[in-house]
C-alpha positions as CSV (number, residue, x, y, z in Angstrom):
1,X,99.1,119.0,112.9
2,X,97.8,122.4,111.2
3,X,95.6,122.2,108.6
4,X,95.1,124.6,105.1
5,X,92.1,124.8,102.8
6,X,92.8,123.6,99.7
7,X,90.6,122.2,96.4
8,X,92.5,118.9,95.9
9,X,90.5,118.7,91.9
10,X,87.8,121.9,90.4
11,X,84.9,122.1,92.5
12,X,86.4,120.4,95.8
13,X,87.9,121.9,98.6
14,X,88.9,120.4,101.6
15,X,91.0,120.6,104.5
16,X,94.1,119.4,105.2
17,X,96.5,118.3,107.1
18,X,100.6,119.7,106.6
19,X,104.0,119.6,108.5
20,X,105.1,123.0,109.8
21,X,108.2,124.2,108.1
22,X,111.7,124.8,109.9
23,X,112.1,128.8,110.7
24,X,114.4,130.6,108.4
25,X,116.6,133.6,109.4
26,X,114.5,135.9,107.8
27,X,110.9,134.3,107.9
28,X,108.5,135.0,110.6
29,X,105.8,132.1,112.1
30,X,101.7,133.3,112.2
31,X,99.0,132.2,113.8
32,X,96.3,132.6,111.9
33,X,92.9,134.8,112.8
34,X,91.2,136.0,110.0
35,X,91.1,135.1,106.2
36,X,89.3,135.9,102.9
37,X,89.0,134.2,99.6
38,X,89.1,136.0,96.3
39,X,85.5,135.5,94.9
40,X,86.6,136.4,91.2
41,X,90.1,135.6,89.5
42,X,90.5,132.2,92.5
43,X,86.9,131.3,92.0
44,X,87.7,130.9,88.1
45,X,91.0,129.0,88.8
46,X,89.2,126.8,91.7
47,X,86.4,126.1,88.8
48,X,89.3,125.2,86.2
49,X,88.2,127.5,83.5
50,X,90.6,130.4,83.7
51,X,92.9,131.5,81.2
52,X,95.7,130.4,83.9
53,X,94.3,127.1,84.1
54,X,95.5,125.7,80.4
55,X,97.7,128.7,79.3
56,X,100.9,130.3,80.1
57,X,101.6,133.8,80.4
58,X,105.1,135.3,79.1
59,X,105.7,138.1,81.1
60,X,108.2,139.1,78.7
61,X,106.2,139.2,75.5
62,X,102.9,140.4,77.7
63,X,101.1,137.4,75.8
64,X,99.2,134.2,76.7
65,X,101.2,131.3,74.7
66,X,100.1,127.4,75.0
67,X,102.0,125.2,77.3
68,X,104.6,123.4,76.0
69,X,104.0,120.5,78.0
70,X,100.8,119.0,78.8
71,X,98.6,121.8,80.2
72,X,98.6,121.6,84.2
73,X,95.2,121.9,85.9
74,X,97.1,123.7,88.6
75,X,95.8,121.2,91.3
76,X,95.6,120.7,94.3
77,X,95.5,124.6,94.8
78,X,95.5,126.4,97.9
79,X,92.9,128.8,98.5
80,X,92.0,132.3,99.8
81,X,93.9,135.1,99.4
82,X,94.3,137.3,103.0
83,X,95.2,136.5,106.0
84,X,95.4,138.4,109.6
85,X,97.4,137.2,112.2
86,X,99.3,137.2,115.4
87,X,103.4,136.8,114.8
88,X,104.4,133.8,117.3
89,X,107.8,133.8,116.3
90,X,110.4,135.2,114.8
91,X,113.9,134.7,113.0
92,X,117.4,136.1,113.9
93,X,117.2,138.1,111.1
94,X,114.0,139.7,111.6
95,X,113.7,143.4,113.3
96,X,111.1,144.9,111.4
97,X,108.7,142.3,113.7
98,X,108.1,141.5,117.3
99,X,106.4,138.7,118.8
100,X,102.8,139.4,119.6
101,X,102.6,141.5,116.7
102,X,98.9,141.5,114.3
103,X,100.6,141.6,110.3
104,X,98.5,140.4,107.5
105,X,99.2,139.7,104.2
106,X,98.8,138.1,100.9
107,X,98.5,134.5,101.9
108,X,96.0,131.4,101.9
109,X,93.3,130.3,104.6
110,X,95.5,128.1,106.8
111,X,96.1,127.9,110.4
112,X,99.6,129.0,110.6
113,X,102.0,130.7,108.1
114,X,105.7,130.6,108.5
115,X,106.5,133.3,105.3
116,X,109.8,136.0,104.9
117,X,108.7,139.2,106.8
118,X,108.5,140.8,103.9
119,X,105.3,139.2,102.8
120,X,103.3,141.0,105.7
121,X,102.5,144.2,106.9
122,X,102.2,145.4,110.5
123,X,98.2,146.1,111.5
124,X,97.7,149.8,112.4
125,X,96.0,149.7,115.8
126,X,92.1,150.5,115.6
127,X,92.0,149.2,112.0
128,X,89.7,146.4,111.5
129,X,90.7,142.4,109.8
130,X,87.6,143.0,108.3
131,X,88.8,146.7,106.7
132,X,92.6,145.0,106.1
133,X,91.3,142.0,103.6
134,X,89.6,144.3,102.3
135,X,92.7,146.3,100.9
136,X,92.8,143.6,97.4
137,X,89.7,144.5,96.4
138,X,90.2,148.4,96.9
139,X,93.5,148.3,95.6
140,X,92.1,147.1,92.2
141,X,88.8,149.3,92.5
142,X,90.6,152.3,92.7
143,X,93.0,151.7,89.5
144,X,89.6,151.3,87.9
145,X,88.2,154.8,89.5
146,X,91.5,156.5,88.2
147,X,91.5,154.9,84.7
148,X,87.8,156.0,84.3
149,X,88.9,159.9,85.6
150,X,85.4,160.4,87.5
151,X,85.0,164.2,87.8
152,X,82.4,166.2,89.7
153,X,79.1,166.2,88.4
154,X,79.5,162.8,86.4
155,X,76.8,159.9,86.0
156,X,78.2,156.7,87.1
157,X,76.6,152.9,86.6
158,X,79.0,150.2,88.3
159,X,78.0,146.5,87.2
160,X,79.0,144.1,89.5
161,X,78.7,144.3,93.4
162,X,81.1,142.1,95.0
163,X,84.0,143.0,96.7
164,X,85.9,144.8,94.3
165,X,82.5,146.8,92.8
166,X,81.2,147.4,96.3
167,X,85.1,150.1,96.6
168,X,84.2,151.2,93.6
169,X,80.5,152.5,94.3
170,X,82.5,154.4,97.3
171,X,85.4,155.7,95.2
172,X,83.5,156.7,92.7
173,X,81.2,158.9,94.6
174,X,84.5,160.3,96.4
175,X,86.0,161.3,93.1
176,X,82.6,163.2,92.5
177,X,80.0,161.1,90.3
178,X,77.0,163.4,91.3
179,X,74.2,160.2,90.4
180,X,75.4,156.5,90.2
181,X,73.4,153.1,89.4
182,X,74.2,149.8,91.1
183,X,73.5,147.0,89.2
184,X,73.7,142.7,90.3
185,X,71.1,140.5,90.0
186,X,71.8,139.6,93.8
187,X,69.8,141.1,96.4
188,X,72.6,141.1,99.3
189,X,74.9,142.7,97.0
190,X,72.5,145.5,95.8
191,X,71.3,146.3,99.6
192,X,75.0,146.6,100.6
193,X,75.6,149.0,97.1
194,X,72.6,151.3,98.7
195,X,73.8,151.4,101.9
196,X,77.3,152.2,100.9
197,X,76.3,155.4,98.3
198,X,74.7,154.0,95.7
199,X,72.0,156.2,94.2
200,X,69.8,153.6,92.8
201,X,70.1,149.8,91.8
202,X,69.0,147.5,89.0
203,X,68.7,143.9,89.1
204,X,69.2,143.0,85.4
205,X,67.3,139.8,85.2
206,X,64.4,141.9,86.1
207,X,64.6,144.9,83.9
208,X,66.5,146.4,80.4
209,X,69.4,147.6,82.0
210,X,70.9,149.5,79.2
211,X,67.4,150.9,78.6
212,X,66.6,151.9,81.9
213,X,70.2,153.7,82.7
214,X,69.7,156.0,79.4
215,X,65.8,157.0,80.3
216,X,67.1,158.0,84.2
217,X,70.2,159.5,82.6
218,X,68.5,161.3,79.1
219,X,71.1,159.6,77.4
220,X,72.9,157.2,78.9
221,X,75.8,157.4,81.6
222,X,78.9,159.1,81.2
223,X,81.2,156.4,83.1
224,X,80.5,152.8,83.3
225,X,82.6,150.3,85.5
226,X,82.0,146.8,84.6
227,X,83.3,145.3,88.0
228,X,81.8,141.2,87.6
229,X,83.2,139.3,84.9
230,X,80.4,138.8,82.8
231,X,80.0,139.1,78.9
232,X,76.8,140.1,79.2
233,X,77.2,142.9,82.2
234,X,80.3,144.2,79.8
235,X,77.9,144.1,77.1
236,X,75.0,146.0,79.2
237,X,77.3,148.8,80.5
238,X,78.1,149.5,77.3
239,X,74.6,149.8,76.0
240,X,74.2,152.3,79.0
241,X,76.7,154.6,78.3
242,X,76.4,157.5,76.7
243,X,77.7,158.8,73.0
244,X,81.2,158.7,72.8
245,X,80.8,157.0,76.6
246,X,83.3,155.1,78.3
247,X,83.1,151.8,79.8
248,X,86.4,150.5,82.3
249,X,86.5,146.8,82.5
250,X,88.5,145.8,85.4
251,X,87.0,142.2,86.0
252,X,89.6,138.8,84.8
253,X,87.0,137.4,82.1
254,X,87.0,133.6,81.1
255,X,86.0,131.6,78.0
256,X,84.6,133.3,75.0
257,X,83.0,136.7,74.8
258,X,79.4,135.0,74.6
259,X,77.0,137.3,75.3
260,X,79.3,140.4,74.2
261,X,77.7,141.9,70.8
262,X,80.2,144.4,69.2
263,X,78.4,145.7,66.0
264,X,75.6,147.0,68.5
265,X,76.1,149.8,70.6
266,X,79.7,149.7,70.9
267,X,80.2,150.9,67.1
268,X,76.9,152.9,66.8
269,X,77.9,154.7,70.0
270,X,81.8,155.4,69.8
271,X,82.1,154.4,72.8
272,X,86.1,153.6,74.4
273,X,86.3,150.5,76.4
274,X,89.1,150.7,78.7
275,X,91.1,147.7,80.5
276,X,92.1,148.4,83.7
277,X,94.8,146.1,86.0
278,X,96.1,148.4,89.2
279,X,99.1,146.3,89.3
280,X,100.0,146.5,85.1
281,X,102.6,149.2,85.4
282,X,103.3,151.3,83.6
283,X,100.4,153.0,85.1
284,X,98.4,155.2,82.4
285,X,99.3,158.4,85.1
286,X,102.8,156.8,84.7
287,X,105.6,158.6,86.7
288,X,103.3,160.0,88.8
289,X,100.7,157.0,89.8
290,X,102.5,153.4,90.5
291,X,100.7,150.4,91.6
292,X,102.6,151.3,94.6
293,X,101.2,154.9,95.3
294,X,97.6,153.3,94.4
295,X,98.2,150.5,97.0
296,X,99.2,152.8,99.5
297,X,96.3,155.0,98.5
298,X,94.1,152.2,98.8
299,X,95.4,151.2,102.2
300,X,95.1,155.0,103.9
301,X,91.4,155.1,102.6
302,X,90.6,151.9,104.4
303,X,92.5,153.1,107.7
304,X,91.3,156.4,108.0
305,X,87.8,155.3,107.5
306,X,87.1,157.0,104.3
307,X,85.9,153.4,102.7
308,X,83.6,151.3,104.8
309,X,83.2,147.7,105.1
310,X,81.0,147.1,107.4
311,X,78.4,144.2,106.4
312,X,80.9,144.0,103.8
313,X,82.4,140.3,104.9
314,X,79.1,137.7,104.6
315,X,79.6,135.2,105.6
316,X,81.8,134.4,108.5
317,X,82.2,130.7,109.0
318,X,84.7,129.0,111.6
319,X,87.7,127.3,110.2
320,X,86.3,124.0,110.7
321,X,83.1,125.0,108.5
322,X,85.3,127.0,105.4
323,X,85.7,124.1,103.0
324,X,81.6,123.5,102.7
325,X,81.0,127.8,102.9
326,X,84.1,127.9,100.3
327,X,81.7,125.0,97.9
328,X,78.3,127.3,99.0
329,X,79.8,130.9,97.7
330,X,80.9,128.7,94.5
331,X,77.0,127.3,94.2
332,X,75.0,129.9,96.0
333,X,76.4,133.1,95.4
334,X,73.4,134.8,96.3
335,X,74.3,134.0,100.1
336,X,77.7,135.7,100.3
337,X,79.4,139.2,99.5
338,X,83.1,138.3,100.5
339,X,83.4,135.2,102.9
340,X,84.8,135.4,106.5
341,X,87.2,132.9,108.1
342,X,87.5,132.9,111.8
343,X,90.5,130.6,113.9
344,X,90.2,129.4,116.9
């Protein structure tokens, strides 16, 4: 039988056994190769403290209401979040698809997937599995570039160096920030900011951040993107920023705002802290920018090469190793950038 990664309770993932479902008329049957976690909004949910965990979101109202039952935990829970793949089959129905095709798509680290077509998208020849998981993170970092209108000449500082801050670095220096800062308080993750564009990097356990950024910048930067999900990073990048700065947020934040000091800089300073979501439409360029235009967007940058990823995916683990490297990037962060899964 195949097997899936899942966490079967917070903080335990294992692999498991499941029964191959019949083929619809419009579904199509994958054999996995390649598959990615999401190290920020999963790794909160696999850790049982996000807002999704005990909360429900009305789409309708755009608000976060309690349950009305008994909060769900939301386990067991399948992990990861992309998956590349070789089609194996195929339903009647299907036409967009042939067998022997490489899709990938939105789906969980699992040996096989038997999803609708429609869930995956054919793999342009020549592009990488490495560069197609990595369309997620671009696809967010990007509404984050665009919501923080980087213009030539502009003095950049992105805080957080995974995945998603790791496009943005790149994006931002294509959209024309003429000096930009790198800050994480890992080591892999501010090696792979400098050799990706990255002017400079900070470690902020080391050093005054904030402090630092506005000596090197006489003032303070003009853009900050706060890409990790940390009170204290959001708190930083907006002591960093310049009068009447701005700071985009685009990381999903948990718990309390500990560590996040308002009637500091952020009033003293003016400074406009902006959310960004690529997929909240209305976008703010709204008719002209969609979270479909940014996706595709995204996706072309990645394809033609304009975005790299090499060294990008650390580490790669089998498929019979990914439940221990899914616990290590939970416990030892400072080992991984965005983990690899390889299938037999």
């Amino acid at each position: 039988m195949p097997r899936e990664l899942i966490a079967i309770a917070p903080r335990n993932p294992v692999l498991r056994e499941y029964d191959e479902p019949d083929l619809a008329p419009d579904h199509v049957r994958i054999r996995s190769e390649f598959a990615c976690p999401k190290h920020g909004t999963e790794l909160a949910m696999y850790r049982a403290i996000s807002s999704l965990n005990a909360a429900r979101w009305d789409n309708d109202q755009r608000i976060f209401l309690p349950r009305q039952a008994q909060p769900s935990n939301g386990f067991p829970m399948a992990l990861g979040n992309m998956t590349v793949g070789t089609i194996t089959e195929i339903g009647p129905q299907v036409s967009a698809f042939s067998v022997g095709d490489r899709v990938f798509g939105h789906l969980p680290i699992r040996e096989t997937h038997t999803v609708p077509a429609s869930r995956v998208t054919l793999l342009p020849e020549g592009m990488s599995a490495e560069a197609a998981v990595y369309w997620d993170p671009a696809e967010f970092a990007l509404g984050a570039v665009r919501d923080a209108n980087i213009r030539l000449g502009e003095r950049v500082a992105v805080f957080g160096l995974g995945a998603i801050g790791l496009m943005a670095v790149q994006m931002a220096k294509l959209s024309g920030a003429e000096w930009l800062a790198a800050i994480d308080p890992l080591p892999i993750r501010r090696q792979a900011a400098a050799r990706t564009g990255a002017d400079v990097t900070y470690d902020p356990v080391a050093q005054d951040v904030g402090l630092a950024l506005r000596q090197a910048t006489d003032g303070g930067v003009d853009v900050a993107l706060e890409a990790s999900g940390s009170y204290p990073a959001l708190h930083e990048a907006i002591r960093c920023a310049h009068l009447g700065g701005l700071v985009v947020a685009l990381a999903f934040y948990t718990g309390e705002a500990k560590g996040l000091r308002l009637g500091e800089e952020w009033h003293f300073n003016r400074i406009t802290i902006r959310s960004s979501r690529s997929i909240s439409d209305p976008n703010r360029d709204h008719p002209m920018w969609h979270s479909a235009r940014i996706k595709d967007t995204a996706f072309r940058l990645l394809r033609e090469g304009a975005l790299t990823v090499e060294g990008l995916v650390t580490p790669i683990v089998p498929f019979d190793e990914c439940a221990q490297a899914y616990r290590d990037i939970d416990e030892h962060p400072e080992r991984s950038i965005k983990m690899g899964v390889v299938f037999d």
